[in-house]
N, C-alpha and C positions, 0 to 999 in steps of 0.2 A: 345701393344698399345691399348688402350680403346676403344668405338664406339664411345665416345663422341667426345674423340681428333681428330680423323678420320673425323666424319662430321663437329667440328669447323673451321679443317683446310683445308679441302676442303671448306666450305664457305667463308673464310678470303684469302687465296691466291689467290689474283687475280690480275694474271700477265696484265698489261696494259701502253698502251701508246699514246702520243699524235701523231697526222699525223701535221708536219710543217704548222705549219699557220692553222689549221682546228678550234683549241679552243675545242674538245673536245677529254677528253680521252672513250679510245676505250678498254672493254674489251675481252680478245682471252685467248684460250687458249697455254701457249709456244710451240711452240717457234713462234709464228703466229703474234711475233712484228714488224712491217714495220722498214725493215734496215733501213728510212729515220728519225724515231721517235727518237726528243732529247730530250724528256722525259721519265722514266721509272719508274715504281711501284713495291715497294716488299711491301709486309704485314709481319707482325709476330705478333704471340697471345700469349702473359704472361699470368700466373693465378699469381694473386697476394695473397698471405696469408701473416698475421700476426704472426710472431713467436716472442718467448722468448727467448733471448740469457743468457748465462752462469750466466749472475748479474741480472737477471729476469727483463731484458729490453725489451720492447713488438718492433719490430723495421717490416713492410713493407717490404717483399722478393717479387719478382719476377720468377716463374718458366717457364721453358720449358714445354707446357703440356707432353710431350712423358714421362718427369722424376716423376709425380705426378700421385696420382690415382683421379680424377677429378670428384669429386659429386655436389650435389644441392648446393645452395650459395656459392659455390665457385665463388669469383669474376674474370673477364677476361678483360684485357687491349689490345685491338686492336690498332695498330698502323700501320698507312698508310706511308711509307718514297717515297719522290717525291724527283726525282734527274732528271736535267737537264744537260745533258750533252752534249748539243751542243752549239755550239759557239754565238748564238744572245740568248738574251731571250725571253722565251716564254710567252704570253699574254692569256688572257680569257680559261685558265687551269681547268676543272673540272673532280672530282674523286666522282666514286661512289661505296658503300662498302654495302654489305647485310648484317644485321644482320641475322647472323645462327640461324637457329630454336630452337634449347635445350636453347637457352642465350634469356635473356629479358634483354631490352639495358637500358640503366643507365642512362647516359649523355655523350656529347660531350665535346672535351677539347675547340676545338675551339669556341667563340661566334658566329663567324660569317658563321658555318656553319648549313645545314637544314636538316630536316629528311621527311621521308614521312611514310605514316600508309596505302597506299595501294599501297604497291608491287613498288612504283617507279613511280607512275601518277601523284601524286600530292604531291610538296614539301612546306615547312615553315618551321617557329618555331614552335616549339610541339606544347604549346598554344593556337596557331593560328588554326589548325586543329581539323576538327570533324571525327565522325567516322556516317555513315549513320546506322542505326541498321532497322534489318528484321521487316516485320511485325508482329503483334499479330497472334499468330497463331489460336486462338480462333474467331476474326474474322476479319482479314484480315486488320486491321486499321494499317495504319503507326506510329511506334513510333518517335519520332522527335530524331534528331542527340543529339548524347552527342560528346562533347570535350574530342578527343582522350586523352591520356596519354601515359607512357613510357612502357606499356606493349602491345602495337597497333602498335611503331614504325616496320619497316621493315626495311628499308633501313638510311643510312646518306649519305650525300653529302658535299663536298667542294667545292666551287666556287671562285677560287683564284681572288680576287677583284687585287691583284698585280699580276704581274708581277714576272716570276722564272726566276731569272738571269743563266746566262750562268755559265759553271762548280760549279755550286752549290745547296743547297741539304737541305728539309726541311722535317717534317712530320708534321702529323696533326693526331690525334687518339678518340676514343667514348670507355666508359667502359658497363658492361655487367654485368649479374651476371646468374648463369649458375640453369636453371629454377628446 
């Protein structure tokens, strides 16, 4: 297994779940899920490459990192599956996922979810966000914020505007590209 796969997948597993009526998911590590929680989280990380089949059709694979040797541009597809498995549905559901450090994040599948560019304090649309940048080290002036981008992202978020119905089961996922 590679270092890379090693720290992706420790980054992206993150076992979590919601406490009945709370509205917020809760990260822990297993098995530290509340037997009460009718929510629950698996992650898995594909690298997606481009291959040529037999009639030189260029066709989108999906691998297992463990099965791949995993270098720079290689693309990575995280995917969050949110399953409710208790009997009411559950309301104001939010998931939060770190971008790993080797990956510089891509995009979001979802529109409607947010990212943040410092560690988790402050979320939006990319867009929306600046980054504050240090001062002049020559003499101490402050340089004025620039507008983050997709190489500042840290973290994404879900904020399920609906409602997870009972025994059923969604995901939501952000792409990467491995730096």
């Amino acid at each position: 297994m590679n270092k890379f796969f090693k720290m992706v997948v420790a980054s992206a597993t993150l076992p979590a779940s919601m406490l009945a009526g709370s509205g917020k998911a809760q990260t822990a590590p297993a098995p530290a899920v509340p037997i009460n929680s009718p929510v629950t989280l698996s992650s898995d990380v594909k690298i997606e490459r481009t291959e040529r089949d037999a009639a030189g059709k260029d066709n989108v694979v999906l691998h297992d990192p463990k099965n791949v040797v995993v270098v720079p541009g290689d693309k990575v597809l995280f995917t969050l599956n949110v399953k409710n498995t208790g009997l009411v549905a559950a309301s104001g559901f939010r998931a939060t996922n770190p971008v790993p450090a080797p990956v510089i994040f891509v995009a979001v599948s979802e529109d409607w979810a947010e990212v943040s560019v410092d560690g988790g304090v402050t979320w939006g649309k990319l867009g929306t966000l600046t980054i504050n940048q240090a001062p002049k080290a020559t003499d101490n002036e402050a340089v004025p914020a620039r507008q983050a981008d997709a190489t500042d992202v840290t973290h994404v978020r879900w904020v399920f505007a609906n409602t997870i119905a009972p025994n059923s089961q969604t995901s939501v996922s952000y792409r990467g590209v491995v730096k």
